[in-house]
N, C-alpha and C positions, 0 to 999 in steps of 0.2 A: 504494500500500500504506500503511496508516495505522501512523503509529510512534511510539513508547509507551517513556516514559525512567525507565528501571529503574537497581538498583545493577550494577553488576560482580558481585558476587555471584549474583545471580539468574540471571544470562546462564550462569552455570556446570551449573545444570540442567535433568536432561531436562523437568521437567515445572514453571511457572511460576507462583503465587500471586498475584494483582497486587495491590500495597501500594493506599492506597484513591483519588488521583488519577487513575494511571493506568486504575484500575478502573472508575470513574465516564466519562473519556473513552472509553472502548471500551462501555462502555450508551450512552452519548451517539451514537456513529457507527452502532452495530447492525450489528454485521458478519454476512455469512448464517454458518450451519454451515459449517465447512470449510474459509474463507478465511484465508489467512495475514495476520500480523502482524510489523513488525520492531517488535524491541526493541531498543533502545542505550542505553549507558551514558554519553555526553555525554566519553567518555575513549580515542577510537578501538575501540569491540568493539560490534558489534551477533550479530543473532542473530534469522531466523526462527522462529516458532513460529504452530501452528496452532489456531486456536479451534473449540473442540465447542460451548462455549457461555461465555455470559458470564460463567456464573456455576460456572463449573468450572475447575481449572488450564487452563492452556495448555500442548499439546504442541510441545517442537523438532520441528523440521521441517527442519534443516539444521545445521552446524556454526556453532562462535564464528567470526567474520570479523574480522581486525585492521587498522586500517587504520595506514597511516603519518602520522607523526606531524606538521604544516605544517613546511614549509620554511625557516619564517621567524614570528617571535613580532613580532605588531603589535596593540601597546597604543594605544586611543584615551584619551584628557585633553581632556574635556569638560567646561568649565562649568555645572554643571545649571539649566537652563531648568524653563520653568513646564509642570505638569499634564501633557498628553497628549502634550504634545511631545517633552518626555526620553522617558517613556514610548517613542515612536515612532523616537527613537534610539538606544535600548538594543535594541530590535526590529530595527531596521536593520542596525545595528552586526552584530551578532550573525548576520543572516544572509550577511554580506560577510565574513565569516571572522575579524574580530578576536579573539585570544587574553585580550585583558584589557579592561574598559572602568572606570577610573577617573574618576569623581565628582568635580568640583573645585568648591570653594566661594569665588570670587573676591572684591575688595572691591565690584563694581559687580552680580551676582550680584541678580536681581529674587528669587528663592529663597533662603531661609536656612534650614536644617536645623541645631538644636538637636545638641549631641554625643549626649545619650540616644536621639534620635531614629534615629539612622543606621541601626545594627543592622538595626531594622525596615526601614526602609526599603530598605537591603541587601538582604532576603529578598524583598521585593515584585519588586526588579527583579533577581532572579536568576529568580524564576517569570515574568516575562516573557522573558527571553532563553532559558530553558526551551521554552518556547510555539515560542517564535522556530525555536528547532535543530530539534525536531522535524515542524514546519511546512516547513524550506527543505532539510529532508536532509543537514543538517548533522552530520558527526563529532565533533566538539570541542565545546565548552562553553565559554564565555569565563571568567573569571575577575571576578567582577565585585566589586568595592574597594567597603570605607565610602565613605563621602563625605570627601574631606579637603581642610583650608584650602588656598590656593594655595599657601602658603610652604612648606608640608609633602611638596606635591608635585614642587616641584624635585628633590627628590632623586633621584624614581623618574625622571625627565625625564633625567636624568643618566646614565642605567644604559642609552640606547640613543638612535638615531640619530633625534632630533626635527624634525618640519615643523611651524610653525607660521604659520596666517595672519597675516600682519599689514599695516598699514597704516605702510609706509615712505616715507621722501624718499630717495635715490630708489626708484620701487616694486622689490621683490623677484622672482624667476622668476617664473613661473607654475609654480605645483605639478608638475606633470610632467614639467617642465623640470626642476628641483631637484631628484627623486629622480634622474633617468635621469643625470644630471652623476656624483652623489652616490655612482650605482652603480659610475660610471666609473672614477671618484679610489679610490672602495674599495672593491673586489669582494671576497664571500665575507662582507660581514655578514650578521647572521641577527638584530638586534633592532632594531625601528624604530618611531618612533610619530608621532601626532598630536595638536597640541594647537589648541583651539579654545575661542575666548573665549565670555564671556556677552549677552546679550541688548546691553547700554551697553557692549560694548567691554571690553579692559583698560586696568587705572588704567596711566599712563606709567608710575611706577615696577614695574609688574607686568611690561610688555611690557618696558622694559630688564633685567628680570633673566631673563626667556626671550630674548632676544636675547644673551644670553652664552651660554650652553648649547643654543639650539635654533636650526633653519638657517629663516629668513624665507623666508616664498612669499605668494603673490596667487592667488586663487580665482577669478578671472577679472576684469570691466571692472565688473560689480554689488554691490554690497552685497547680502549674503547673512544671509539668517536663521540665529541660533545654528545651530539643528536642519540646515538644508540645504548651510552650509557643512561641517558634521562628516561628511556621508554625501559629499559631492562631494569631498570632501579623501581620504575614504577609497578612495571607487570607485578614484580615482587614485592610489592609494600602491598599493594592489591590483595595478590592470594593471599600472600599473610592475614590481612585484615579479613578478608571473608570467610576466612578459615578456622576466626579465632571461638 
């Protein structure tokens, strides 16, 4: 069923006007006379509705659905990487259930984004994680942050329970190791995140001020690209968490 990300408000009536994205994506598929459409608000509430034509409201076709809300808020802290690659992790991200995806602009950072720049940029990768949710059937919406200097991000790092890769003497768990310990020692948390360096690594003084506040893991026996470390760190905080 092809699905189409409206407000909260729209979902409230019987009959449906599609703002002009949504609108253009549903000419784009060609749905016949008569097929049904979900609509969702990226905020737990979708909503059937039926299409006579493309160019006519759409009718409900069924009741609001709410869903429950995750069980647990997992913020990624990514370094942002170059061109189609962030791109491809905010895609990622986003269909693995992360709640927030924060932008970090580190000092070794091959990417440097201008403070005027952000906003925009903000909006770009919020219509990709858009893309994302209603591609993989996803409920929620992440939350996706400016981009902000490293030191500005400690703070958020602070506010929940952090994995971050790093390269220790001696090395650190293995990521799944680390959460599933982490679970042990303290059940019934509900905010956790991941942090993930830039393309060069973190400057030492970067990495010892996350090793105050954040728990060191190992992403296995290889050196990992920015981009495939963030989605492999997450897959695994994931099953962890669903698991627990």
């Amino acid at each position: 069923m092809h699905r189409l990300l409206v407000t909260t408000d729209m979902l409230r009536g019987d009959s449906a006007i599609l703002p002009p994205d949504p609108a253009h994506h549903l000419k784009v598929v060609r749905p016949r006379p008569g097929e049904l459409v979900e609509l969702f608000d990226g905020a737990g509430h979708s909503r059937q509705y039926r299409v006579d034509s493309v160019n006519m409201p759409l009718t409900a076709a069924g009741d609001i659905v709410t869903f429950q809300p995750p069980s647990f808020q997992l913020t990624l802290f990514a370094c942002v990487t170059k061109g189609s690659r962030w791109d491809w992790t905010v895609e990622k991200a986003t269909e693995l259930g992360v709640t927030r995806i924060v932008p970090v602009i580190s000092e070794r950072c091959i990417v440097r984004i201008d403070c005027g720049e952000r906003a925009a940029k903000r909006e770009r990768w919020r219509r990709i994680a858009e893309d994302a949710a209603r591609q993989s059937d996803a409920k929620w919406l992440p939350e996706i942050s400016a981009a902000v200097d490293f030191r500005d991000s400690l703070e958020l790092v602070k506010r929940c329970v952090c994995f971050v890769g790093a390269l220790t003497n001696p090395p650190p768990e293995p990521i799944m190791k680390a959460v599933q310990r982490r679970l042990r020692e303290s059940p019934g948390g509900s905010s956790f995140g991941l942090f993930v360096g830039p393309e060069g690594d973190f400057s030492p003084e970067e990495l010892g001020s996350l090793l105050e506040i954040a728990v060191p893991t190992s992403f296995g026996p290889t050196i990992l690209r920015a981009e495939t470390a963030a989605i492999f760190g997450l897959s695994a905080l994931v099953a962890a968490l669903h698991g627990q």
